[in-house]
VEXVO-101571 format. One record per residue (C-alpha): y, x, z; residue number from 1. Coordinates in nm, 4 decimals. Layout:
N
<atom><py>Y</py><px>X</px><pz>Z</pz><n>NUM</n></atom>
...
! end
This chain:
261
<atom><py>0.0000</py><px>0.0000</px><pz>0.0000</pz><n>1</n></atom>
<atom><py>0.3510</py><px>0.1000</px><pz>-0.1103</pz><n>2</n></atom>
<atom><py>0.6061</py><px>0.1711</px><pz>0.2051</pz><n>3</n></atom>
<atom><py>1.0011</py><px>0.1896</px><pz>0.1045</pz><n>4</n></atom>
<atom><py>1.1623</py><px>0.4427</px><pz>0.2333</pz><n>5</n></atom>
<atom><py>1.4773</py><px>0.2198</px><pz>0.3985</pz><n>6</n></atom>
<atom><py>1.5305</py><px>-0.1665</px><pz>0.3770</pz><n>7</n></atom>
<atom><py>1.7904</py><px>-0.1658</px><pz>0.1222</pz><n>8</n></atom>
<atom><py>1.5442</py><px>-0.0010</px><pz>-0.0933</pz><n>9</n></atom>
<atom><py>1.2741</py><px>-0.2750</px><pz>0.0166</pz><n>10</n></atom>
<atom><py>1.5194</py><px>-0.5580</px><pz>-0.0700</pz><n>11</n></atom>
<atom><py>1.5701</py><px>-0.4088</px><pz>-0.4272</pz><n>12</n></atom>
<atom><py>1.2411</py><px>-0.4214</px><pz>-0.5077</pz><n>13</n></atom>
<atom><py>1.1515</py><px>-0.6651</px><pz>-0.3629</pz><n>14</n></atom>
<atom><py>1.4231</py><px>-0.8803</px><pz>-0.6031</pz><n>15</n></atom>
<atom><py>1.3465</py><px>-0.7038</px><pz>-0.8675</pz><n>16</n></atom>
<atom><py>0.9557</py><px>-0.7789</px><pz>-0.8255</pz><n>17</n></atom>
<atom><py>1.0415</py><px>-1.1246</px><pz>-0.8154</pz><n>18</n></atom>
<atom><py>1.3461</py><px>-1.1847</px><pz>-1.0615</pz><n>19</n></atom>
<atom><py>1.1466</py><px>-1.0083</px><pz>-1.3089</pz><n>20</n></atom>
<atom><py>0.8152</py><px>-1.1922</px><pz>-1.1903</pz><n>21</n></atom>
<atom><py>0.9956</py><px>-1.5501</px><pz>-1.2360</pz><n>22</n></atom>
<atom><py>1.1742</py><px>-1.3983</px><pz>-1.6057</pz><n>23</n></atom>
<atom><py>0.8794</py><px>-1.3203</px><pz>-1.7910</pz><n>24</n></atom>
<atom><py>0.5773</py><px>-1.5480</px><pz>-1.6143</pz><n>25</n></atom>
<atom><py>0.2616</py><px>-1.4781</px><pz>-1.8228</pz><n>26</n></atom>
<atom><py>0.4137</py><px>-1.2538</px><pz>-2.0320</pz><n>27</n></atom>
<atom><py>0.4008</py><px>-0.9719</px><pz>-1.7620</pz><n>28</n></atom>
<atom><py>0.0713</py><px>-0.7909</px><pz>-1.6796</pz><n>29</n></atom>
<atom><py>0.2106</py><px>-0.5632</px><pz>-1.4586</pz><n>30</n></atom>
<atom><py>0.5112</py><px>-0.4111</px><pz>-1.2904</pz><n>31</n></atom>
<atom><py>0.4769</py><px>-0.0436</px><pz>-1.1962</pz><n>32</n></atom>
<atom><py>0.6606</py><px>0.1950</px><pz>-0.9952</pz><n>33</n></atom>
<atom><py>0.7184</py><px>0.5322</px><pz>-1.0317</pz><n>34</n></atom>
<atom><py>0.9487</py><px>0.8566</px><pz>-1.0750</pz><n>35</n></atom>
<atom><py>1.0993</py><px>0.9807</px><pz>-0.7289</pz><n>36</n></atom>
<atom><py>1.0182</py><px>0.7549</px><pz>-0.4936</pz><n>37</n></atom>
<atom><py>0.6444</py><px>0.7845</px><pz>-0.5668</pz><n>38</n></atom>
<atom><py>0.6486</py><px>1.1690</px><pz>-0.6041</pz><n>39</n></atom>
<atom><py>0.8152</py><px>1.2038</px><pz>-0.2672</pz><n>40</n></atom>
<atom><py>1.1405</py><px>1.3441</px><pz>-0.4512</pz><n>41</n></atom>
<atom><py>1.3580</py><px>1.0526</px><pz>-0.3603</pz><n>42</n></atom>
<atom><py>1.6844</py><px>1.0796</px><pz>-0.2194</pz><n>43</n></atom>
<atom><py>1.8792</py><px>0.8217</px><pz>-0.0659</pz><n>44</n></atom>
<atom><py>2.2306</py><px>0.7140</px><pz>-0.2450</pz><n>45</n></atom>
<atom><py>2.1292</py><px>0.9452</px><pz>-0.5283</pz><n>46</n></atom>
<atom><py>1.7986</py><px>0.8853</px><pz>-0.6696</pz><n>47</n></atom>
<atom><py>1.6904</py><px>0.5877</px><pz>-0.9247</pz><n>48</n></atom>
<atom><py>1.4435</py><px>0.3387</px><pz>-0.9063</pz><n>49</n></atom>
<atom><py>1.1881</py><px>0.3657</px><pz>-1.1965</pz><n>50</n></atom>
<atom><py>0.9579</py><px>0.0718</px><pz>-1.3212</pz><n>51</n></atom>
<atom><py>0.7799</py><px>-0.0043</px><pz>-1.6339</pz><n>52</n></atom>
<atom><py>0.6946</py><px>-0.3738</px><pz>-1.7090</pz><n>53</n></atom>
<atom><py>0.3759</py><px>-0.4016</px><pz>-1.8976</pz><n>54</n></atom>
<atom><py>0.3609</py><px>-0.7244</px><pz>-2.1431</pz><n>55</n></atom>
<atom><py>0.1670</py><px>-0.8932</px><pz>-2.3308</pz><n>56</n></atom>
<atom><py>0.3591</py><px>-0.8663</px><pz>-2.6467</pz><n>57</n></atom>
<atom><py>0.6625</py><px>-0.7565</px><pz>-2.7773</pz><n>58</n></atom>
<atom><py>1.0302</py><px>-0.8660</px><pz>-2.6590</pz><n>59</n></atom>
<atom><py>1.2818</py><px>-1.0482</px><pz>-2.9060</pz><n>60</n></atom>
<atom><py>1.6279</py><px>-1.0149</px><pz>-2.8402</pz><n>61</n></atom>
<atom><py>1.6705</py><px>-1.3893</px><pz>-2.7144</pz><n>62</n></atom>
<atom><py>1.4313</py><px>-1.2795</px><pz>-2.4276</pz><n>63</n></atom>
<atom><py>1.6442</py><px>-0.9411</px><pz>-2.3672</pz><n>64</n></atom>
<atom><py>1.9994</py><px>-1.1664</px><pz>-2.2950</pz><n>65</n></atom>
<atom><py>1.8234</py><px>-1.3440</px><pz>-2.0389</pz><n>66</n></atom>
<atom><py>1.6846</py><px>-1.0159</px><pz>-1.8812</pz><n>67</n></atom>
<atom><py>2.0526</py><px>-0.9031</px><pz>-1.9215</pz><n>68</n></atom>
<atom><py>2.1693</py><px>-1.2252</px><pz>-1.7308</pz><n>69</n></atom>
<atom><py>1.9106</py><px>-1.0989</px><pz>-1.4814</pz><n>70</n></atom>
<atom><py>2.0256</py><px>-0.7402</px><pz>-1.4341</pz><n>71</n></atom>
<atom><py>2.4167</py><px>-0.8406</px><pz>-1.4092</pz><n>72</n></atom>
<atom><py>2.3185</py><px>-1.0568</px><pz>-1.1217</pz><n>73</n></atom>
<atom><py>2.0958</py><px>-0.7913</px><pz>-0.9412</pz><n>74</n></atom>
<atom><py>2.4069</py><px>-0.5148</px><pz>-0.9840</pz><n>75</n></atom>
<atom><py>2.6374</py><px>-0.7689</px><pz>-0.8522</pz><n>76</n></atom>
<atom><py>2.4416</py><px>-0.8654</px><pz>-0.5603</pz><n>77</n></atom>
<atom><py>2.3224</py><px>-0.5172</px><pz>-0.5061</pz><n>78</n></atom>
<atom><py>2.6782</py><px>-0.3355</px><pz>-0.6089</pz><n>79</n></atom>
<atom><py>2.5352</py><px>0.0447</px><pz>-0.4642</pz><n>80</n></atom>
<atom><py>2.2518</py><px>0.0270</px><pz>-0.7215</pz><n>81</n></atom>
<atom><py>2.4508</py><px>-0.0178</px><pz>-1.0565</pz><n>82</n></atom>
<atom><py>2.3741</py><px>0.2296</px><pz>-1.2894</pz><n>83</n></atom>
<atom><py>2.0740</py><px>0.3584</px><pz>-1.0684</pz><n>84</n></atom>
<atom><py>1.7955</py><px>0.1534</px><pz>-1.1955</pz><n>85</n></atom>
<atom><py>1.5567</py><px>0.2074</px><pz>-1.4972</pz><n>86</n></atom>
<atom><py>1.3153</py><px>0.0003</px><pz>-1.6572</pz><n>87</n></atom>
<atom><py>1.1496</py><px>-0.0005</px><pz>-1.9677</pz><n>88</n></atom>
<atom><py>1.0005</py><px>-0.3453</px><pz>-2.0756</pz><n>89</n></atom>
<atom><py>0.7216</py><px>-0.2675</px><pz>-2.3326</pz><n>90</n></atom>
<atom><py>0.4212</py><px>-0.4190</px><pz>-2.4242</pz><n>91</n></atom>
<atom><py>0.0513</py><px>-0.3101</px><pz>-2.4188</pz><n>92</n></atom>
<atom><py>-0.0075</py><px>-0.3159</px><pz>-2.8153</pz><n>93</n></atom>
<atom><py>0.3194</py><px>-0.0841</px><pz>-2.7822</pz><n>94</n></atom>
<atom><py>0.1722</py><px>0.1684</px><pz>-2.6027</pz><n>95</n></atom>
<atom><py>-0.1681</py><px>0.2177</px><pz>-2.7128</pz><n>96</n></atom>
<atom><py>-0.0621</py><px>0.1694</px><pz>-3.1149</pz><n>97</n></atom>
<atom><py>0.2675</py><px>0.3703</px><pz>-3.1065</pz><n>98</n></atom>
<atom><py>0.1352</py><px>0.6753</px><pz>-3.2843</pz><n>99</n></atom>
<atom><py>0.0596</py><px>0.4696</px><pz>-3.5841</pz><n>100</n></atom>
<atom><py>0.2539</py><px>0.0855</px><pz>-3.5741</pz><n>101</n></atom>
<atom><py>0.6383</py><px>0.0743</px><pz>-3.5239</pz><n>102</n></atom>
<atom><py>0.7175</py><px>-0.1370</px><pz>-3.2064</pz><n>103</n></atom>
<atom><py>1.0132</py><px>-0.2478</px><pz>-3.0031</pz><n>104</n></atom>
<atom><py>1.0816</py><px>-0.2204</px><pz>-2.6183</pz><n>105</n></atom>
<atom><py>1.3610</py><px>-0.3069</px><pz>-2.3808</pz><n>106</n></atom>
<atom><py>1.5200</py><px>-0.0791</px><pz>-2.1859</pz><n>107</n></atom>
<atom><py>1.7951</py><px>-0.0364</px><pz>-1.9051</pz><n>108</n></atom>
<atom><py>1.8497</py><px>0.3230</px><pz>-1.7337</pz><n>109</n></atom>
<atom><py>2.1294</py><px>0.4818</px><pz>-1.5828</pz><n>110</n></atom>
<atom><py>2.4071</py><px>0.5430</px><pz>-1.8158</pz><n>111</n></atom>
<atom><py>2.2988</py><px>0.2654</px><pz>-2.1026</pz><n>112</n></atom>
<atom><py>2.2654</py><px>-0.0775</px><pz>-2.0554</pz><n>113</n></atom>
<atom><py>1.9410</py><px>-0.3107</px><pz>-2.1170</pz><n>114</n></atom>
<atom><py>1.9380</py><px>-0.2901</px><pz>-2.5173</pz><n>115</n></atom>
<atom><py>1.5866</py><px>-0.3010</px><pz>-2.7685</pz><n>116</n></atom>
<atom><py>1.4909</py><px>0.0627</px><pz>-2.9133</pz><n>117</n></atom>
<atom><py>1.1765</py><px>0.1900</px><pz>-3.0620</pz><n>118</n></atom>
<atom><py>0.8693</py><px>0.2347</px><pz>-2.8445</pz><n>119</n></atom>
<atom><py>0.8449</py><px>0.5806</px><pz>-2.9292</pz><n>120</n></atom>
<atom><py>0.6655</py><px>0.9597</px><pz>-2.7429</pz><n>121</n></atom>
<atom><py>0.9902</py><px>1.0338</px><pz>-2.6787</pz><n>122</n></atom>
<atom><py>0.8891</py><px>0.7909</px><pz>-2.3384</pz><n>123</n></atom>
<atom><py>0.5685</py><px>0.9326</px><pz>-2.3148</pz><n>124</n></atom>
<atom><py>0.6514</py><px>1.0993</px><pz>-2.0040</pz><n>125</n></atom>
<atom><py>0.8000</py><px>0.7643</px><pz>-1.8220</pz><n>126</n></atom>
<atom><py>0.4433</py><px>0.6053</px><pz>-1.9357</pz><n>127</n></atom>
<atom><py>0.2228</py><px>0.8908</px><pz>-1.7889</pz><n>128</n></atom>
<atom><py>0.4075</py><px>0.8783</px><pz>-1.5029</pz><n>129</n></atom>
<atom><py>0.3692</py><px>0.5091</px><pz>-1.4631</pz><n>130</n></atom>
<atom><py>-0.0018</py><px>0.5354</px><pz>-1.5302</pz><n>131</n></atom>
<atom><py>-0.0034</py><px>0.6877</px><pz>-1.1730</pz><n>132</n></atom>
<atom><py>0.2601</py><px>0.5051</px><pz>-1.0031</pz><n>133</n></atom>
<atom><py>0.2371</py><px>0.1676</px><pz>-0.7842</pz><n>134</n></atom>
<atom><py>0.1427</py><px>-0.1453</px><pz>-0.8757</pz><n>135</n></atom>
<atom><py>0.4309</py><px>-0.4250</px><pz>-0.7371</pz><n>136</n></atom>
<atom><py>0.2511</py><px>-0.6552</px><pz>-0.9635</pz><n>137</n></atom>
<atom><py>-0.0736</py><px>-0.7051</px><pz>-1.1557</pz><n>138</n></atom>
<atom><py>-0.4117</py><px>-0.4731</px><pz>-1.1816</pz><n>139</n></atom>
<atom><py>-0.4190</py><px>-0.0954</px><pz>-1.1397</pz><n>140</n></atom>
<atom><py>-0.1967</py><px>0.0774</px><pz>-1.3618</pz><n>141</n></atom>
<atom><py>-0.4729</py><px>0.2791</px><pz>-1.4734</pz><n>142</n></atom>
<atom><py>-0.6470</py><px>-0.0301</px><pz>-1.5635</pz><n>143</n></atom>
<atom><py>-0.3085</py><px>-0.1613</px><pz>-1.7815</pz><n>144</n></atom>
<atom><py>-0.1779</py><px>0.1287</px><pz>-1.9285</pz><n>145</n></atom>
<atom><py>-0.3516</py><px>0.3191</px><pz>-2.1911</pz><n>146</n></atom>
<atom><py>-0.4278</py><px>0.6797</px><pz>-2.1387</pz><n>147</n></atom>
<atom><py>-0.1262</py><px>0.9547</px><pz>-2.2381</pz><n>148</n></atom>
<atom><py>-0.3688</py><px>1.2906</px><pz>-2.3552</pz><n>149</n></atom>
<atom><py>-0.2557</py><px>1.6253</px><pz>-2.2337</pz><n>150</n></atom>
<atom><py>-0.1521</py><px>1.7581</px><pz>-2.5450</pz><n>151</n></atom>
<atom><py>0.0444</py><px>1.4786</px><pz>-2.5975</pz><n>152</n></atom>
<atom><py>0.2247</py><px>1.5163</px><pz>-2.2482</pz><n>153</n></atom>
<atom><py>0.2993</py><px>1.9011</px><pz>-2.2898</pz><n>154</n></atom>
<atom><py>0.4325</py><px>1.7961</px><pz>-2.6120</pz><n>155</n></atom>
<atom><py>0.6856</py><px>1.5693</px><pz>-2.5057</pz><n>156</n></atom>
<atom><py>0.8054</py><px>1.7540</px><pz>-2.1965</pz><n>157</n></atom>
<atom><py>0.8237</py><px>2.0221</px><pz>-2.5125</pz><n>158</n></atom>
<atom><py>1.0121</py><px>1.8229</px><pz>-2.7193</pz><n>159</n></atom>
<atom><py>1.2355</py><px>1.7419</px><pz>-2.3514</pz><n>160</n></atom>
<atom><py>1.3080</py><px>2.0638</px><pz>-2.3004</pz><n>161</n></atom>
<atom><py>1.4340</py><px>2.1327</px><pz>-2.6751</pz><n>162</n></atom>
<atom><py>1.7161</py><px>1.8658</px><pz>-2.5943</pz><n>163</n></atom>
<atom><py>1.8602</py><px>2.0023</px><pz>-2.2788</pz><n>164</n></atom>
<atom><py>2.0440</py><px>2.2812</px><pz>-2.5346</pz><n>165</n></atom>
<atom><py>2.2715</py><px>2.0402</px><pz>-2.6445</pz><n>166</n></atom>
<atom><py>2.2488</py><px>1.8316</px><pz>-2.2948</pz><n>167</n></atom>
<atom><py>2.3434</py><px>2.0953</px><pz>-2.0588</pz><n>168</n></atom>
<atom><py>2.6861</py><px>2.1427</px><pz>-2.2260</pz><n>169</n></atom>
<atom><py>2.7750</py><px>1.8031</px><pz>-2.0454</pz><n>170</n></atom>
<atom><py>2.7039</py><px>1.9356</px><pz>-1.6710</pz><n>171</n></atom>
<atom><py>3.0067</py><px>2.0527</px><pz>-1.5677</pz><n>172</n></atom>
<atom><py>2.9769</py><px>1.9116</px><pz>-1.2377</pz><n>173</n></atom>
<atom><py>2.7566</py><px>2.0594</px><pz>-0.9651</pz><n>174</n></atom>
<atom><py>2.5042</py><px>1.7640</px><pz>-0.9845</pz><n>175</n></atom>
<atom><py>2.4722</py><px>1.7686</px><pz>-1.2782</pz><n>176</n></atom>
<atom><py>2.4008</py><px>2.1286</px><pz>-1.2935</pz><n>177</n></atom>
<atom><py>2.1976</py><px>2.0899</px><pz>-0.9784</pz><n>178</n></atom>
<atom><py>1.9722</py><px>1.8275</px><pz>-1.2171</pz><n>179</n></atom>
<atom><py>1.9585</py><px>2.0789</px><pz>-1.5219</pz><n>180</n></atom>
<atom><py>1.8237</py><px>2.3351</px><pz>-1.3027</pz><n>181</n></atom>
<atom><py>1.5839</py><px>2.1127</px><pz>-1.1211</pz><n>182</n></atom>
<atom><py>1.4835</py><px>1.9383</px><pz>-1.4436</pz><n>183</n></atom>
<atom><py>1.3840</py><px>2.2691</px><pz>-1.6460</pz><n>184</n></atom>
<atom><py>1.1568</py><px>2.3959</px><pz>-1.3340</pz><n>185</n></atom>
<atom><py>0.9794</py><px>2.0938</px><pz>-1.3413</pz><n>186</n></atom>
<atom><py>0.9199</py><px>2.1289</px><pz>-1.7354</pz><n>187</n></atom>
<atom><py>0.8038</py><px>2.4881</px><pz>-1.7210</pz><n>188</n></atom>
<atom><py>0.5223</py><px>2.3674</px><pz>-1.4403</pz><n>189</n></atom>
<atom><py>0.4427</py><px>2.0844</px><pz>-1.5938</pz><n>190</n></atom>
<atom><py>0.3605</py><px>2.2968</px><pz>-1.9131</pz><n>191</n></atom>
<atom><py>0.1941</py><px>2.5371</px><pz>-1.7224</pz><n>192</n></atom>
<atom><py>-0.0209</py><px>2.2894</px><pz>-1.5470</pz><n>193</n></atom>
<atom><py>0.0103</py><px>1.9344</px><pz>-1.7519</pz><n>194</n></atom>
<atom><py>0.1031</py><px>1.7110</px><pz>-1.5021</pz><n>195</n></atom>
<atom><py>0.4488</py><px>1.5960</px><pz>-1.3595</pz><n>196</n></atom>
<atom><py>0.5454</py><px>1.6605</px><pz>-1.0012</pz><n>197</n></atom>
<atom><py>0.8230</py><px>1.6218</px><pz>-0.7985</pz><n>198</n></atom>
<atom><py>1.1548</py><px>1.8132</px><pz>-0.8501</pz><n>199</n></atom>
<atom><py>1.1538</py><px>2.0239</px><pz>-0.5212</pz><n>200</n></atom>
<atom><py>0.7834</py><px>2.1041</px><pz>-0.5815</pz><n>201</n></atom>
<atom><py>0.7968</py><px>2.2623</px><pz>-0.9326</pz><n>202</n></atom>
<atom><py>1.0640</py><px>2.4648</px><pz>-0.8478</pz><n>203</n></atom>
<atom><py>0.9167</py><px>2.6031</px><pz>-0.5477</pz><n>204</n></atom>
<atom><py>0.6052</py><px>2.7262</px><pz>-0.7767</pz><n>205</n></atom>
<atom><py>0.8140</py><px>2.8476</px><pz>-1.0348</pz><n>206</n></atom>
<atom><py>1.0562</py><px>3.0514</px><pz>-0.8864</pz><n>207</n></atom>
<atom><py>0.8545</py><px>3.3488</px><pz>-0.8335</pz><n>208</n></atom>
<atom><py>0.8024</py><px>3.3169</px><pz>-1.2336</pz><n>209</n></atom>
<atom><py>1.1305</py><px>3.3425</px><pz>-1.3248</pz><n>210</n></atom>
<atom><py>1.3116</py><px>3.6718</px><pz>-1.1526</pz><n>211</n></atom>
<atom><py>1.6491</py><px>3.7040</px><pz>-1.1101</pz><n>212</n></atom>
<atom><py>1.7161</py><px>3.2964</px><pz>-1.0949</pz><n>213</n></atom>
<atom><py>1.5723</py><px>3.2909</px><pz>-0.7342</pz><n>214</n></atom>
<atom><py>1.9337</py><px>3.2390</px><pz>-0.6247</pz><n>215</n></atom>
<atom><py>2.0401</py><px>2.9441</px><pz>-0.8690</pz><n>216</n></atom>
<atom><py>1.6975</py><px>2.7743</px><pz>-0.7446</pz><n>217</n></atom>
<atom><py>1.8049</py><px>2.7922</px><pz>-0.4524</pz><n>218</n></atom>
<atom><py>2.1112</py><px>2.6732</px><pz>-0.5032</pz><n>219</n></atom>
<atom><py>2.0132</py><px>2.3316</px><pz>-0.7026</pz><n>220</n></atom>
<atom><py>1.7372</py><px>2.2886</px><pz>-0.4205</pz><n>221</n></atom>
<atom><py>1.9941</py><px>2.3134</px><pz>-0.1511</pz><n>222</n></atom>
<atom><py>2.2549</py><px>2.1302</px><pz>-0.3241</pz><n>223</n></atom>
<atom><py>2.0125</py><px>1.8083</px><pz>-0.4523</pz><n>224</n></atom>
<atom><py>1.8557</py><px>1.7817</px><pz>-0.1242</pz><n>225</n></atom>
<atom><py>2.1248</py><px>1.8824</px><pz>0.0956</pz><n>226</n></atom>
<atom><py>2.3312</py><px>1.6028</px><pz>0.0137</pz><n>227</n></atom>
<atom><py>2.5728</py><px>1.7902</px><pz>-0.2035</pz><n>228</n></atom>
<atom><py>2.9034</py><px>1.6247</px><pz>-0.3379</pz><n>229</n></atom>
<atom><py>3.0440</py><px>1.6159</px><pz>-0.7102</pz><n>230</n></atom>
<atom><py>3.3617</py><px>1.8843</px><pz>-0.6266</pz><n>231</n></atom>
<atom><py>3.4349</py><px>2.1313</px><pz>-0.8843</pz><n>232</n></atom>
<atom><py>3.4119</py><px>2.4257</px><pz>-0.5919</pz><n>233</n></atom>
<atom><py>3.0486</py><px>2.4962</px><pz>-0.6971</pz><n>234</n></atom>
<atom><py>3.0239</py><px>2.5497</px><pz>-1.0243</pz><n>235</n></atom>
<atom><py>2.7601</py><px>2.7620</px><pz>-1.2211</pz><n>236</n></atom>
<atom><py>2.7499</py><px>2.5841</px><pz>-1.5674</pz><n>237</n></atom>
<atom><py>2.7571</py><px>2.9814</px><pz>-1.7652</pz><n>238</n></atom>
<atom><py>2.5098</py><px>3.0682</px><pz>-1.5453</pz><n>239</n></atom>
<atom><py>2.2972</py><px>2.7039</px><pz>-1.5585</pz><n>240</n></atom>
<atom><py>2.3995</py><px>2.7743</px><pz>-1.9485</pz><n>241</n></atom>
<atom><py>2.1778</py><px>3.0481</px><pz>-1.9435</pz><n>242</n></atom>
<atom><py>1.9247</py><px>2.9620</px><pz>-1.7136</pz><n>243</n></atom>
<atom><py>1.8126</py><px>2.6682</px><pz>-1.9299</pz><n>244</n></atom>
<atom><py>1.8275</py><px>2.8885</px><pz>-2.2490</pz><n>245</n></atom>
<atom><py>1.5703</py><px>3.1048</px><pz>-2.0705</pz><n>246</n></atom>
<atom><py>1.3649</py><px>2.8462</px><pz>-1.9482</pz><n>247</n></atom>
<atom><py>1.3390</py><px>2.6317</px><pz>-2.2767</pz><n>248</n></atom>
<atom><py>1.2378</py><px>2.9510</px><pz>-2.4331</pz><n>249</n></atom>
<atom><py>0.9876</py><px>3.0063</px><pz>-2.1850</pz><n>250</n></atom>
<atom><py>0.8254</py><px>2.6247</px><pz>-2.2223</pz><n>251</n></atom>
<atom><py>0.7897</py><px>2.6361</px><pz>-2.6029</pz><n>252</n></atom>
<atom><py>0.6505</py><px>3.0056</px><pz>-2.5026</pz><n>253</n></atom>
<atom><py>0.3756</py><px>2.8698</px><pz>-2.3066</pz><n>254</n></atom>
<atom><py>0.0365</py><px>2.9403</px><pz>-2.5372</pz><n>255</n></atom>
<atom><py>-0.1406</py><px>2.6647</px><pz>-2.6775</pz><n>256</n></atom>
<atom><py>-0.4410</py><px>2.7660</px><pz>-2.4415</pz><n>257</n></atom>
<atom><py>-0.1986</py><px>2.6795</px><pz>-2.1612</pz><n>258</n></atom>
<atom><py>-0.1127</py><px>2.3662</px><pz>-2.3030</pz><n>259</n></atom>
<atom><py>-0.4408</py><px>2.2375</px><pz>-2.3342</pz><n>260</n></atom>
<atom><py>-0.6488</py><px>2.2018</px><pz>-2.0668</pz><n>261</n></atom>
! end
């Protein structure tokens, strides 16, 4: 059985469970939890909620607006968690045919509101993850969610990894920085060893395999987890810069052998 951490973040899901529940009736196999608060990673008045709603088929966009109606009413009633909640709405035939039929999902996350976009690997990591999460609703998700191969999973942590060149240039805030750091520690382990973990872990077993950045780990470990604030007195974006250059280099680096399992 699933335990929130606080009652606030109890109350969330617990709407969410049920608004969502109530939306989609038969439609929904599941709801499933994951990301940070499952990992252990999850840090109060910073960290998202994660969810993936299995369905049965499918959205259109006339089912989206009402899930929009939905989500407007949750942030108003719940003003702390705007912007800090992410779920992708996405059918079963979606996620087992992807690799060969084009199919649409629905999906709100921090930054981008709840809009229809192609069910595509560039999720692949959200849906392994999910595949281990908690079940708020329905079977097992082992038993919902089809299985996400290893290769494919180094691959898109891979293909991950190859974006943060263009998406560190936009941390020029210490969080943000604090993320990138955090972010490309947990790639390079979960290359090395094809699973996800939590933030804090990966970069406590990569740091002694990348010399010289012992510091910065430090750093974004301290900083995330130390309850760190968004003031321009910390800043390390040339040296996050590099960091991530070095790291990216090092996850497409990783041999296929590696990769593989």
């Amino acid at each position: 059985m699933f335990y929130p951490p606080n009652a606030e973040v109890g109350q969330v899901l617990g709407r969410l469970t049920r608004d969502i529940g109530e939306r989609l009736g038969d439609t929904l196999i599941g709801l499933y939890l994951h990301g940070s608060l499952v990992t252990g990673d999850f840090e109060p008045g910073r960290s998202d909620l994660d969810l993936l709603a299995a369905l049965t088929a499918d959205l259109h966009e006339g089912e989206v607006e009402g899930l929009r109606r939905m989500h407007a009413r949750l942030a108003e009633d719940f003003p702390t968690w705007q912007g800090r909640i992410e779920v992708e709405y996405v059918s079963v035939a979606a996620l087992r045919d992807f690799r060969t039929q084009p199919h649409l999902m629905a999906r709100i996350s921090p930054g981008e509101p709840l809009h229809l976009t192609e069910a595509n690997r560039h999720y692949l990591l959200n849906w392994s993850a999910a595949r281990r999460g908690v079940a708020l609703l329905g079977p097992p998700p082992a038993q919902v969610l089809p299985e996400v191969t290893r290769a494919e999973f180094v691959g898109a942590v891979r293909q991950h990894a190859r974006a943060w060149r263009e998406w560190v240039t936009e941390m020029r805030h210490p969080g943000g920085q604090a993320y990138a750091v955090l972010t490309l520690c947990r790639a390079l382990s979960s290359t090395l060893h094809g699973e996800q973990v939590s933030k804090r872990r990966a970069a406590r077993e990569v740091r002694p395999l990348l010399p010289g950045w012992e510091a910065l780990i430090d750093w974004a470990v301290g900083w995330w987890y130390g309850g760190g604030q968004q003031t321009p007195d910390e800043d390390h974006f040339p040296e996050v810069v590099r960091f991530v250059a070095e790291v990216r280099g090092r996850v497409a680096g990783v041999g296929e052998q590696d990769g593989r399992g």
